[in-house]
PyMOL Python script that loads the backbone (N, CA, C, O; Angstrom):
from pymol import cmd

cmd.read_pdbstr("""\
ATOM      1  N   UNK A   1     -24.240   4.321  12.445  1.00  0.00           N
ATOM      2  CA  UNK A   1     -23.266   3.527  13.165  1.00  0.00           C
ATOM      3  C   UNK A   1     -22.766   4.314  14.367  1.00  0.00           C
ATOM      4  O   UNK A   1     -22.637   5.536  14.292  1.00  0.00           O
ATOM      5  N   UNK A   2     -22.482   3.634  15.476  1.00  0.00           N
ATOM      6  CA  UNK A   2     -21.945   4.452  16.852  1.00  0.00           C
ATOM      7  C   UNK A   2     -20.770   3.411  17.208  1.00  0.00           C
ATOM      8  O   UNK A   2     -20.819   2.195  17.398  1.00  0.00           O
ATOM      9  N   UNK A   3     -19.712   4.306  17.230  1.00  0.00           N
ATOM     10  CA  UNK A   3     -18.262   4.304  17.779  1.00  0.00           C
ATOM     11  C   UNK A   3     -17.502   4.760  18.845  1.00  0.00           C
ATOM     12  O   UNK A   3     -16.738   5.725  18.857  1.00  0.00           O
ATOM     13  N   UNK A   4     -17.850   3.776  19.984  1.00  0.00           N
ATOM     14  CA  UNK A   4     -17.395   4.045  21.636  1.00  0.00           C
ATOM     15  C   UNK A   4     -15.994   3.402  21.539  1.00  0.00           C
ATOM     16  O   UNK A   4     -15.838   2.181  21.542  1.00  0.00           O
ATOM     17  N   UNK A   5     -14.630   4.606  21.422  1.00  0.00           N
ATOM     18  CA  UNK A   5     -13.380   4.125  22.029  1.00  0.00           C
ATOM     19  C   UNK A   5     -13.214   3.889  23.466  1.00  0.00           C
ATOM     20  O   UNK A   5     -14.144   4.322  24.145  1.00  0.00           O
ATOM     21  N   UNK A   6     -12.412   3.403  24.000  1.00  0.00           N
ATOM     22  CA  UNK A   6     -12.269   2.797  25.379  1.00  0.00           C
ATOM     23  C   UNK A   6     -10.929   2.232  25.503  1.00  0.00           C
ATOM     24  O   UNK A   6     -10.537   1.345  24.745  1.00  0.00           O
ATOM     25  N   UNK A   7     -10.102   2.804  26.592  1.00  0.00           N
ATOM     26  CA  UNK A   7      -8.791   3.143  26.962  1.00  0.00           C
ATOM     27  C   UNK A   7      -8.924   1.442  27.487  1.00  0.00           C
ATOM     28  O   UNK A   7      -9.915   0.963  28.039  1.00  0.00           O
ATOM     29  N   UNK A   8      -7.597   0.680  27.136  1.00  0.00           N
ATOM     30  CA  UNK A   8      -7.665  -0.557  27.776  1.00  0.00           C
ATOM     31  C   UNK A   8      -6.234  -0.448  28.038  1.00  0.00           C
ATOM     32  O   UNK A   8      -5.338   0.284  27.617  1.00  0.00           O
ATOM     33  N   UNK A   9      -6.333  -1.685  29.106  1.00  0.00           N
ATOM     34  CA  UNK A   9      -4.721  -1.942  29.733  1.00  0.00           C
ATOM     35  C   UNK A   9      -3.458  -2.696  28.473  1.00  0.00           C
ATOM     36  O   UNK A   9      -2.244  -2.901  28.493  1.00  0.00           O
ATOM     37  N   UNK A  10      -4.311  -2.867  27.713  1.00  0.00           N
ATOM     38  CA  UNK A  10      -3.609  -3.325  26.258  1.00  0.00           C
ATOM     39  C   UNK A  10      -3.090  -2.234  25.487  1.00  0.00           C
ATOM     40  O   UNK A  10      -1.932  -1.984  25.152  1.00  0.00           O
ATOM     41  N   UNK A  11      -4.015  -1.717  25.300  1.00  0.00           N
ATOM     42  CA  UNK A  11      -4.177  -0.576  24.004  1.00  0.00           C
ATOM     43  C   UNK A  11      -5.863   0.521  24.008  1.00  0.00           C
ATOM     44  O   UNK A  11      -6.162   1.417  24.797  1.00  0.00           O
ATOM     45  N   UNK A  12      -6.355   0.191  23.277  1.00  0.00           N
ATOM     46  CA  UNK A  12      -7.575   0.600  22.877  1.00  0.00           C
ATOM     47  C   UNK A  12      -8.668  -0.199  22.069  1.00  0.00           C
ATOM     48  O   UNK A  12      -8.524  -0.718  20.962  1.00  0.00           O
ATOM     49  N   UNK A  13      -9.562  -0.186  22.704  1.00  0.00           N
ATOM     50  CA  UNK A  13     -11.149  -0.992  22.104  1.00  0.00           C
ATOM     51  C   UNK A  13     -11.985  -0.054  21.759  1.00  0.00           C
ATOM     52  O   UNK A  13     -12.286   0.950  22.404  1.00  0.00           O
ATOM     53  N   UNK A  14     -12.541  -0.555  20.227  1.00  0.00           N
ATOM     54  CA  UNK A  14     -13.435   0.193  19.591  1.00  0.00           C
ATOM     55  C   UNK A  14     -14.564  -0.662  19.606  1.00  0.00           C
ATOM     56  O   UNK A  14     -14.333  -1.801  19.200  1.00  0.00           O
ATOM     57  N   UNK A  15     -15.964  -0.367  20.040  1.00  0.00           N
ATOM     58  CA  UNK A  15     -17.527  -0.766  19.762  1.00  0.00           C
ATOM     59  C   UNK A  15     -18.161  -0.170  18.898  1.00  0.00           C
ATOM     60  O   UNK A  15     -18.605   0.957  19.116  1.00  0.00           O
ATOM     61  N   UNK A  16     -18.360  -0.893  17.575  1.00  0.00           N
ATOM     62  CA  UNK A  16     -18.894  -0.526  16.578  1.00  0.00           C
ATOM     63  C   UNK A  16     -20.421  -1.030  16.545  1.00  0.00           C
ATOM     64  O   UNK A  16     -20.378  -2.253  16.410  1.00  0.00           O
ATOM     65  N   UNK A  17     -21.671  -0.613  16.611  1.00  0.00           N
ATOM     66  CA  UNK A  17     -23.302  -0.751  17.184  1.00  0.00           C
ATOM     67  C   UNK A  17     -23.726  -0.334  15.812  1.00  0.00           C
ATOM     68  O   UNK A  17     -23.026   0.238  14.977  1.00  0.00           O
ATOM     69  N   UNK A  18     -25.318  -0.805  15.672  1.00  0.00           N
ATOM     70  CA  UNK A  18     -25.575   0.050  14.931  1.00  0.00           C
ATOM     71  C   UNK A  18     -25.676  -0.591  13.245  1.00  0.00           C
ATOM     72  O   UNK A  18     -25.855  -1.794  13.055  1.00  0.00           O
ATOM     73  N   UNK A  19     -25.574   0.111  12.437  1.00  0.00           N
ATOM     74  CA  UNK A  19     -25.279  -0.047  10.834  1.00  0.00           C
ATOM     75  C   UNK A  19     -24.240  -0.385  10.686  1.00  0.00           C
ATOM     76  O   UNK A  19     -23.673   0.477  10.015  1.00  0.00           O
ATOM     77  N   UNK A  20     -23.543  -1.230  10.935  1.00  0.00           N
ATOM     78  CA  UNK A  20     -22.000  -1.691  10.926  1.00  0.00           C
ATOM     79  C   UNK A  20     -21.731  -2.971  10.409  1.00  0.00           C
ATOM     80  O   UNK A  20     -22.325  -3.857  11.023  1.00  0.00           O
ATOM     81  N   UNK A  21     -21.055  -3.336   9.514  1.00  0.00           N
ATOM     82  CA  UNK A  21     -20.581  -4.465   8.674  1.00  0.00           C
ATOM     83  C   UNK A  21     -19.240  -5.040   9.049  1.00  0.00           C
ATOM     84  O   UNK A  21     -18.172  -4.562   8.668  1.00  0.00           O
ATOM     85  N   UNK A  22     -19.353  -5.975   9.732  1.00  0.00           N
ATOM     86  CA  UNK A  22     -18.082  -6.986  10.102  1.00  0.00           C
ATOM     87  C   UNK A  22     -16.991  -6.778   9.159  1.00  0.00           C
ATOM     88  O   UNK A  22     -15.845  -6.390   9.384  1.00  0.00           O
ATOM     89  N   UNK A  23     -17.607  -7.139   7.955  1.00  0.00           N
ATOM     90  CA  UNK A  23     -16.351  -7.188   6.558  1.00  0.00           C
ATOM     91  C   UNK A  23     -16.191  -5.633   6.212  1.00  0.00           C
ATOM     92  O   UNK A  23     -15.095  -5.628   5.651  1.00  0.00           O
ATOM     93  N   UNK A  24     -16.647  -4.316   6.221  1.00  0.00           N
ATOM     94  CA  UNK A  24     -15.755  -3.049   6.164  1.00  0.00           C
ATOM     95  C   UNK A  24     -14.993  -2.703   7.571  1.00  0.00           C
ATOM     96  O   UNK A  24     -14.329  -1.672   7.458  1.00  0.00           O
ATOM     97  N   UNK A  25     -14.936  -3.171   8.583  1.00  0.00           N
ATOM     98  CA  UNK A  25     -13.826  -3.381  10.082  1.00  0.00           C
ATOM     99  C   UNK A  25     -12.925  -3.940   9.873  1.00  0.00           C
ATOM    100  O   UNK A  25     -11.785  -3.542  10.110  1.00  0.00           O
ATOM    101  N   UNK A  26     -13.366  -5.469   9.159  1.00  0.00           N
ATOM    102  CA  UNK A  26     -11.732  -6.302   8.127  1.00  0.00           C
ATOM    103  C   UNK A  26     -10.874  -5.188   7.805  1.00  0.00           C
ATOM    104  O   UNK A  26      -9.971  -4.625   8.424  1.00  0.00           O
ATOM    105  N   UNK A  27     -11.497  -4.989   6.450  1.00  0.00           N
ATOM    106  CA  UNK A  27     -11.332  -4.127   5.301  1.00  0.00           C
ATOM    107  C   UNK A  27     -10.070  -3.030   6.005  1.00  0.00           C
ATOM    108  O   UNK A  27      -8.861  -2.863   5.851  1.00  0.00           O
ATOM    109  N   UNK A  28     -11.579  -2.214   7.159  1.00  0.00           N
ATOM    110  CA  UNK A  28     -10.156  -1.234   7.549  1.00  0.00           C
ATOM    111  C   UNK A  28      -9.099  -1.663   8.075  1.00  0.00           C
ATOM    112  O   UNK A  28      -8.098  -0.948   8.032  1.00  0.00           O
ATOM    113  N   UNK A  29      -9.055  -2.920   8.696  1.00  0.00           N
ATOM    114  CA  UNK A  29      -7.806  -2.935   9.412  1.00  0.00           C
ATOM    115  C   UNK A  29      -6.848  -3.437   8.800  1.00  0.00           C
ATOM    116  O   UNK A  29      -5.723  -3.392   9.297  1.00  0.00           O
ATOM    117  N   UNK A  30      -7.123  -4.141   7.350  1.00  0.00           N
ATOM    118  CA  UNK A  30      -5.819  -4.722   6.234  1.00  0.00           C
ATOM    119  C   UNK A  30      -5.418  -3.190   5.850  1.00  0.00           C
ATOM    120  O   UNK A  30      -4.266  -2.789   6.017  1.00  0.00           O
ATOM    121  N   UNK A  31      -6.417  -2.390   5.341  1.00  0.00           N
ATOM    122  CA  UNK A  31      -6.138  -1.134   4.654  1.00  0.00           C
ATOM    123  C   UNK A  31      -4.797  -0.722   5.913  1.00  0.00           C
ATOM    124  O   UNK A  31      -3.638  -0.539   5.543  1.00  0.00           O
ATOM    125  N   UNK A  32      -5.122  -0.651   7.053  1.00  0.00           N
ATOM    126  CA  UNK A  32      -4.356   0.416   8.432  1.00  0.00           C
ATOM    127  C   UNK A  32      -3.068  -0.849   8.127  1.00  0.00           C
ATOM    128  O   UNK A  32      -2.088  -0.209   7.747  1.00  0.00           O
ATOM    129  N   UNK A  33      -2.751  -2.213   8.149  1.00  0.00           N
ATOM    130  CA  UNK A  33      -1.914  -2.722   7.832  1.00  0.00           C
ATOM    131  C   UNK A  33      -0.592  -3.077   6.951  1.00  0.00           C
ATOM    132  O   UNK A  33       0.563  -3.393   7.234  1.00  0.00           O
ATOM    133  N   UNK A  34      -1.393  -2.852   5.630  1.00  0.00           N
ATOM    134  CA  UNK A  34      -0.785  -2.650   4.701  1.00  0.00           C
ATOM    135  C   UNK A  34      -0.194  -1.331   4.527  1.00  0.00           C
ATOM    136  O   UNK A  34       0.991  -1.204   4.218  1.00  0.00           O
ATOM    137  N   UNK A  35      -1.172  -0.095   4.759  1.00  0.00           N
ATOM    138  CA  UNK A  35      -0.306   0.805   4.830  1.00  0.00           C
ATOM    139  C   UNK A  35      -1.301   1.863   3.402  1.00  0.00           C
ATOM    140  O   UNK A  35      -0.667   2.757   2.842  1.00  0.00           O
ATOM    141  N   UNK A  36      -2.190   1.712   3.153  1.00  0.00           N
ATOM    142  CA  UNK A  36      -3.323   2.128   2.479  1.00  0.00           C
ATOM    143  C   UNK A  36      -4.255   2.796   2.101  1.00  0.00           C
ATOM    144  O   UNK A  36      -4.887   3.003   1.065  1.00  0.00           O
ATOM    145  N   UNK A  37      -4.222   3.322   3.861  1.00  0.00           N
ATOM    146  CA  UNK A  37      -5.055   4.441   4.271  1.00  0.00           C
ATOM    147  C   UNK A  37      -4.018   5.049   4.842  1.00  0.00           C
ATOM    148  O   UNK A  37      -2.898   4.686   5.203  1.00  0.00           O
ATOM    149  N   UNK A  38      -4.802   6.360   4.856  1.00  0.00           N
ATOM    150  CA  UNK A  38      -4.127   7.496   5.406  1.00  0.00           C
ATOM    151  C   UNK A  38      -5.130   7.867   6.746  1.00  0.00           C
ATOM    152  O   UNK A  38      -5.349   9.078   6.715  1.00  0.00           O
ATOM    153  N   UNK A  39      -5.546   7.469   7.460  1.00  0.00           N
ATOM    154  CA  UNK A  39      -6.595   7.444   8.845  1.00  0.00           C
ATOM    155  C   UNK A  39      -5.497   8.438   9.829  1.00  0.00           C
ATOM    156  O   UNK A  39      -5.500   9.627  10.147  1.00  0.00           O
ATOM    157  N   UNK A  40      -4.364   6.992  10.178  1.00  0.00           N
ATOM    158  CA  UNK A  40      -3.753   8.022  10.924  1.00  0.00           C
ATOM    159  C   UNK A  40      -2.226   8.277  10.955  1.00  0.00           C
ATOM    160  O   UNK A  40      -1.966   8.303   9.752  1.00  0.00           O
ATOM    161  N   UNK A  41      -1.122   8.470  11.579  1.00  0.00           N
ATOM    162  CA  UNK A  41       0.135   8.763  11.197  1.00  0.00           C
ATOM    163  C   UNK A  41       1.000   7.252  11.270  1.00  0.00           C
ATOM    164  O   UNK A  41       0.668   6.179  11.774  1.00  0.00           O
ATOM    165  N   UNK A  42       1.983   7.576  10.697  1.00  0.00           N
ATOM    166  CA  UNK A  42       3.271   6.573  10.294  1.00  0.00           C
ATOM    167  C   UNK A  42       3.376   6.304  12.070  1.00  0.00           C
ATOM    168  O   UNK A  42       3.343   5.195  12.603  1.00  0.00           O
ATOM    169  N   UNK A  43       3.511   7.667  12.802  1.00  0.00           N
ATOM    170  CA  UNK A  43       4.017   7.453  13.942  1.00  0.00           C
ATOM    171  C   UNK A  43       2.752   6.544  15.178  1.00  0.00           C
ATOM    172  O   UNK A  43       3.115   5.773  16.066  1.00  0.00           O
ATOM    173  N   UNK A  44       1.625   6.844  14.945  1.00  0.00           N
ATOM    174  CA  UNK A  44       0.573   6.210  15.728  1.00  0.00           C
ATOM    175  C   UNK A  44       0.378   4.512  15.303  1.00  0.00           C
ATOM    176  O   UNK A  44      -0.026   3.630  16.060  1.00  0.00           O
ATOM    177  N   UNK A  45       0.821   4.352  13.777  1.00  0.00           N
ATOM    178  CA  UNK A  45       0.798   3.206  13.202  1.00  0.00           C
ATOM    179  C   UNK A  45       1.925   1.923  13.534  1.00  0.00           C
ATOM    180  O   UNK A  45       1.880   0.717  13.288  1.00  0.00           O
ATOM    181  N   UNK A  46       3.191   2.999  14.372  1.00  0.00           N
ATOM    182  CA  UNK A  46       4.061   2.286  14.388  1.00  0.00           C
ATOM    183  C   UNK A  46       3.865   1.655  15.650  1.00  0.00           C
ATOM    184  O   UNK A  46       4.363   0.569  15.948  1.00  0.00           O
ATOM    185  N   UNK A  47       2.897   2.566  16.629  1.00  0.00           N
ATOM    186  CA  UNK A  47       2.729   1.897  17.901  1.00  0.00           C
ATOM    187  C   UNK A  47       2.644   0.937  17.861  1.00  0.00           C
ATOM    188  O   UNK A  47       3.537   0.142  18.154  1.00  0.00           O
ATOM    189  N   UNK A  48       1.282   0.604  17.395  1.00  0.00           N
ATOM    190  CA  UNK A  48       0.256  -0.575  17.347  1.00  0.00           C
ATOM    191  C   UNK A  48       1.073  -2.228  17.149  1.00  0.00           C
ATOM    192  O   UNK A  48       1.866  -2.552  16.265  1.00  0.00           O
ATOM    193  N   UNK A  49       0.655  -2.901  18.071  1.00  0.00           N
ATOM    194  CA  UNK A  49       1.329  -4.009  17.546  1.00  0.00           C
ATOM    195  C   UNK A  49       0.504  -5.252  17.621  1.00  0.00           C
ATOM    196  O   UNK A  49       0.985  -6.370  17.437  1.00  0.00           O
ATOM    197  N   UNK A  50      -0.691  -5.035  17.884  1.00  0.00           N
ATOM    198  CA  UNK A  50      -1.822  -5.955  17.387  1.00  0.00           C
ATOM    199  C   UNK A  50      -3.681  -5.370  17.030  1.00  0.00           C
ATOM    200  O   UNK A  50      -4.434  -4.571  17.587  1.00  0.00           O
ATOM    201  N   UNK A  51      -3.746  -5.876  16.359  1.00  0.00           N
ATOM    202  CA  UNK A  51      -4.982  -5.348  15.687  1.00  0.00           C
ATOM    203  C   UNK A  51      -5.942  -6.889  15.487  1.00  0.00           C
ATOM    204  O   UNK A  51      -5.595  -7.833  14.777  1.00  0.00           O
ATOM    205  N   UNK A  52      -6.985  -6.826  16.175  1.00  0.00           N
ATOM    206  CA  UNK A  52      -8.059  -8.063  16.313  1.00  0.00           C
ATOM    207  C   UNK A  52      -9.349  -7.917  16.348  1.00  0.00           C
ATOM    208  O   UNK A  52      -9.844  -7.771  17.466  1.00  0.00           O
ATOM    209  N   UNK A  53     -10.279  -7.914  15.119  1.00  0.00           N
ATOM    210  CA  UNK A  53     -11.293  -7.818  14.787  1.00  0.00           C
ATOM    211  C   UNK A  53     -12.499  -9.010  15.482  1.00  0.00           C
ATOM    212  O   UNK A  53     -12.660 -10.136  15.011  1.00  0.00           O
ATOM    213  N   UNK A  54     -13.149  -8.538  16.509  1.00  0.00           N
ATOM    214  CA  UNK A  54     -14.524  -9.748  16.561  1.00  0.00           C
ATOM    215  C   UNK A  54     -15.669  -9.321  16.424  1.00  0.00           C
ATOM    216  O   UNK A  54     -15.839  -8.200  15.943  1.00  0.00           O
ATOM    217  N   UNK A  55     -16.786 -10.151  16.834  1.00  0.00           N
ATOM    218  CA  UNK A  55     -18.030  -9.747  17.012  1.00  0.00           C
ATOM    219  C   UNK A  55     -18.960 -10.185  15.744  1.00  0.00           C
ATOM    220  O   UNK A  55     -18.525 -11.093  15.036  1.00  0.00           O
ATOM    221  N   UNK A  56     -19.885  -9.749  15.503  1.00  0.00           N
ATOM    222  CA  UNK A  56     -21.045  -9.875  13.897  1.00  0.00           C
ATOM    223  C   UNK A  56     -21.456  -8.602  13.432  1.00  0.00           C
ATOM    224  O   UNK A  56     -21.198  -7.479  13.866  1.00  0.00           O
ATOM    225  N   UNK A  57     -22.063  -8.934  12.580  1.00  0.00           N
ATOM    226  CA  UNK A  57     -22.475  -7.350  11.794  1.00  0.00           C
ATOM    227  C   UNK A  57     -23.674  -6.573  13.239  1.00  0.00           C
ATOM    228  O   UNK A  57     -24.451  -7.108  14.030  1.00  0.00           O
ATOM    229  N   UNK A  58     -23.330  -5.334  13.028  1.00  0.00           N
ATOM    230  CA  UNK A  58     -24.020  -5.011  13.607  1.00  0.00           C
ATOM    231  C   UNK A  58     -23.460  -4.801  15.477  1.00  0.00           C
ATOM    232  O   UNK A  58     -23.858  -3.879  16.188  1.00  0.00           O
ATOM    233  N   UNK A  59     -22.851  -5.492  15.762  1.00  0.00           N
ATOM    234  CA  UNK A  59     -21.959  -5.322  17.035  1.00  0.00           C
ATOM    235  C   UNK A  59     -20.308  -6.209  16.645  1.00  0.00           C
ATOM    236  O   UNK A  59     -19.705  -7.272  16.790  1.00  0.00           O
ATOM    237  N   UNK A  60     -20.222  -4.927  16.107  1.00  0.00           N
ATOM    238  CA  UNK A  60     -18.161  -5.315  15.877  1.00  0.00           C
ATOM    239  C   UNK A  60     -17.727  -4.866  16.930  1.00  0.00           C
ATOM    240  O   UNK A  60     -18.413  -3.965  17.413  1.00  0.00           O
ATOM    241  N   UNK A  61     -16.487  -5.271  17.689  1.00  0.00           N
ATOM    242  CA  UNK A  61     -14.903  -5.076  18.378  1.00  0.00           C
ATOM    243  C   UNK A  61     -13.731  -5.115  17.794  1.00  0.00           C
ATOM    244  O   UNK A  61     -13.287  -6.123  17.244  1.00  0.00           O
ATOM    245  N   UNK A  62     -13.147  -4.031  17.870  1.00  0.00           N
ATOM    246  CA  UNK A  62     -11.511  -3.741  17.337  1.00  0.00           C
ATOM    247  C   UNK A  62     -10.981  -3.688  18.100  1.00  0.00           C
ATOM    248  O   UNK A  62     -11.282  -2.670  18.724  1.00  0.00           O
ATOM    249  N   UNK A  63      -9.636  -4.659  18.923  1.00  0.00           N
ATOM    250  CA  UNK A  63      -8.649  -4.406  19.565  1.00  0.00           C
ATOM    251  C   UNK A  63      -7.555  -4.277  19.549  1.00  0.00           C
ATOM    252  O   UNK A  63      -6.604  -5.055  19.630  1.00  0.00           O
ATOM    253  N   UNK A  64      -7.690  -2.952  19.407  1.00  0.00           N
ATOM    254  CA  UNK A  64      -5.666  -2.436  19.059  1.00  0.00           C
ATOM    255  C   UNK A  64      -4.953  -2.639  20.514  1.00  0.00           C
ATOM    256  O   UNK A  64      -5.399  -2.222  21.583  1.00  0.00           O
ATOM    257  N   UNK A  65      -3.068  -3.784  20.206  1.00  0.00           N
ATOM    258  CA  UNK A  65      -2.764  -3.037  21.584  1.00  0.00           C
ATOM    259  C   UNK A  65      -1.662  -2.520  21.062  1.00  0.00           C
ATOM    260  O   UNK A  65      -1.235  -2.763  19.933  1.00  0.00           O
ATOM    261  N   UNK A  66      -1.105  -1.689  21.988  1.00  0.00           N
ATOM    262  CA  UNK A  66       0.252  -0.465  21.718  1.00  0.00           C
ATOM    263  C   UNK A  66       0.070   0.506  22.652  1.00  0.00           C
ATOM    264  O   UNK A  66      -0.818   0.653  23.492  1.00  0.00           O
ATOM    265  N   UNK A  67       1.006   1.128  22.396  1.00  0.00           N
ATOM    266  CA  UNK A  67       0.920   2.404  23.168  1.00  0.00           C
ATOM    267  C   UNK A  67       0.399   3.701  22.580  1.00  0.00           C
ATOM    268  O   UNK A  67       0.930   4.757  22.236  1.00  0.00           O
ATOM    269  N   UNK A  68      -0.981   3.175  22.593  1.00  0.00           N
ATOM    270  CA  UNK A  68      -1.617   4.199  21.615  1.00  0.00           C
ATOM    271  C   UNK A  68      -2.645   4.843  22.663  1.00  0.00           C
ATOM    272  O   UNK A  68      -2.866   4.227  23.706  1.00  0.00           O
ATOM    273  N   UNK A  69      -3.205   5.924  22.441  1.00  0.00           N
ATOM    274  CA  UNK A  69      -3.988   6.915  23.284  1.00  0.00           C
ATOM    275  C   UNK A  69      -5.372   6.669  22.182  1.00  0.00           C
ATOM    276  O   UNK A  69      -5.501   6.430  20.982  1.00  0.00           O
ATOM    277  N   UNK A  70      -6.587   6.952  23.752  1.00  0.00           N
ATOM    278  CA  UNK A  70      -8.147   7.083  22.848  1.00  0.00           C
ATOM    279  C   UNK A  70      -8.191   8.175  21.750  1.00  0.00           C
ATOM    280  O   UNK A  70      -8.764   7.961  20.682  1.00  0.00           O
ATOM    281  N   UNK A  71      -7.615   9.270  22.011  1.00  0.00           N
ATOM    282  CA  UNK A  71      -7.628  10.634  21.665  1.00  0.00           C
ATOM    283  C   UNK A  71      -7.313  10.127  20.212  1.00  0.00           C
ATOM    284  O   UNK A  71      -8.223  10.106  19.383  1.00  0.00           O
ATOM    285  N   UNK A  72      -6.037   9.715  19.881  1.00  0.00           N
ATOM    286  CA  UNK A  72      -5.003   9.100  18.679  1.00  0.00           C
ATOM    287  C   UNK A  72      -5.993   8.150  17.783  1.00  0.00           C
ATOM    288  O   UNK A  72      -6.016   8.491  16.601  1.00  0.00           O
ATOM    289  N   UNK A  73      -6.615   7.299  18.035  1.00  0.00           N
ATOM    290  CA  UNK A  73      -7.591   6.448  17.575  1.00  0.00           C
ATOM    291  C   UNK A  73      -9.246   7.479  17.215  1.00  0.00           C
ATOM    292  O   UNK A  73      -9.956   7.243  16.238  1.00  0.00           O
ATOM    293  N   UNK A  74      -9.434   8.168  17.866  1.00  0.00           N
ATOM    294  CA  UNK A  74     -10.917   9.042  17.854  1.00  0.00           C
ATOM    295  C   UNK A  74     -10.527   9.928  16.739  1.00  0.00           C
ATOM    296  O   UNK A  74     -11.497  10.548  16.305  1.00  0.00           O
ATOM    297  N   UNK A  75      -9.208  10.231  16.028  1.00  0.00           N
ATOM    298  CA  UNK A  75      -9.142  10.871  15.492  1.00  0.00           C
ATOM    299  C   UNK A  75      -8.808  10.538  14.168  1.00  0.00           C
ATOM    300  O   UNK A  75      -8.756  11.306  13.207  1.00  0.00           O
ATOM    301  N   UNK A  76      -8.558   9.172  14.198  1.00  0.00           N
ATOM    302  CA  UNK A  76      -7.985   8.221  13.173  1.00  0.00           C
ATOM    303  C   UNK A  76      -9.407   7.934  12.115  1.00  0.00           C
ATOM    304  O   UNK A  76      -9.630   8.088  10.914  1.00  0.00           O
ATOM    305  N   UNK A  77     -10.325   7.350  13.507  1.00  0.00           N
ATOM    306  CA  UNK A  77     -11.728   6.718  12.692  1.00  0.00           C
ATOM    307  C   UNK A  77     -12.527   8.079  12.262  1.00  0.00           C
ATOM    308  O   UNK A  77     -13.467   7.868  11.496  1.00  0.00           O
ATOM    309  N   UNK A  78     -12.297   9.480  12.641  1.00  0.00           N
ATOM    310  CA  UNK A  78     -12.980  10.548  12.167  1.00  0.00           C
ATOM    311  C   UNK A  78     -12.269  10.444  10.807  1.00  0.00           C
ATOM    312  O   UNK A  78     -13.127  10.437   9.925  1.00  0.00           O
ATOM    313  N   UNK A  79     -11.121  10.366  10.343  1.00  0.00           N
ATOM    314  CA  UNK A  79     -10.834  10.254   9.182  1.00  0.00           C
ATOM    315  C   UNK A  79     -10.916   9.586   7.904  1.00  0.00           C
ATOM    316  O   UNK A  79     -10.902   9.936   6.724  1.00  0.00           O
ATOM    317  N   UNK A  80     -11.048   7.999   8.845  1.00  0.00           N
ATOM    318  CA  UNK A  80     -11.585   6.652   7.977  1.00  0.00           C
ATOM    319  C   UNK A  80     -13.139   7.173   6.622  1.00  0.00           C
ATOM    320  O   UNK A  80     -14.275   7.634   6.727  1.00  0.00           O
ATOM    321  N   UNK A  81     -12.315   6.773   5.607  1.00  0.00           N
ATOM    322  CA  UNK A  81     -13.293   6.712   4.879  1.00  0.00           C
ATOM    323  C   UNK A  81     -13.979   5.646   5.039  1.00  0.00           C
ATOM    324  O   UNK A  81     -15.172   5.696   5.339  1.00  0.00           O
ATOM    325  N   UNK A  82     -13.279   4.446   4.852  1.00  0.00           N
ATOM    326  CA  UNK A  82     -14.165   3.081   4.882  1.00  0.00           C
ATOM    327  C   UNK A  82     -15.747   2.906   5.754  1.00  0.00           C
ATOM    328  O   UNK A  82     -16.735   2.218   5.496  1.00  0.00           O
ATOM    329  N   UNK A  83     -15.445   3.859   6.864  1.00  0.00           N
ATOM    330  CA  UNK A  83     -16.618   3.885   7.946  1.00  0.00           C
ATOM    331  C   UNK A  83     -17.565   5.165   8.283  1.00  0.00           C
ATOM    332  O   UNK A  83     -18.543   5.249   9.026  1.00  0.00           O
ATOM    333  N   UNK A  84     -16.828   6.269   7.349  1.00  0.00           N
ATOM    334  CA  UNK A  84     -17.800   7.632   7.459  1.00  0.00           C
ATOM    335  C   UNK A  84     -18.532   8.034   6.022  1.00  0.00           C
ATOM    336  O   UNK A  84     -19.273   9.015   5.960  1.00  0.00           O
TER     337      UNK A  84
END
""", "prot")
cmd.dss("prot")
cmd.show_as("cartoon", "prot")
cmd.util.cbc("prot")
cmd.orient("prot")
């Protein structure tokens, strides 16, 4: 699977290519919602104030917006179990 973050005027977009399953991108983002995972901090979590999954297996999009940094997110999905 290959994971290109990308700084947007929103927030941040993730391109998920590759070996990638639509329904574990769900998955992570109820997990990052609910509060479930430990990916990334209380404080990066609190940014975020929308989270929107598209695309099909195989070419997913995640669009977080907030005032969140690529750096903050690149370091989040290095942690994700659901996807490593």
């Amino acid at each position: 699977m290959n994971k290109n973050v990308f700084k947007t005027t929103e927030g941040v977009k993730i391109s998920f290519t590759g070996a990638v399953e639509k329904q574990n991108i769900v998955k992570m983002v109820e997990n990052c919602a609910t509060g479930t995972c430990e990916c990334m901090s209380d404080v990066t979590k609190a940014k975020i104030t929308n989270m929107e999954v598209s695309g099909k297996d195989g070419d997913v999009k995640l669009d977080l917006c907030g005032d969140i940094s690529k750096e903050e997110i690149e370091a989040a999905l290095a942690r994700s179990k659901l996807i490593n």
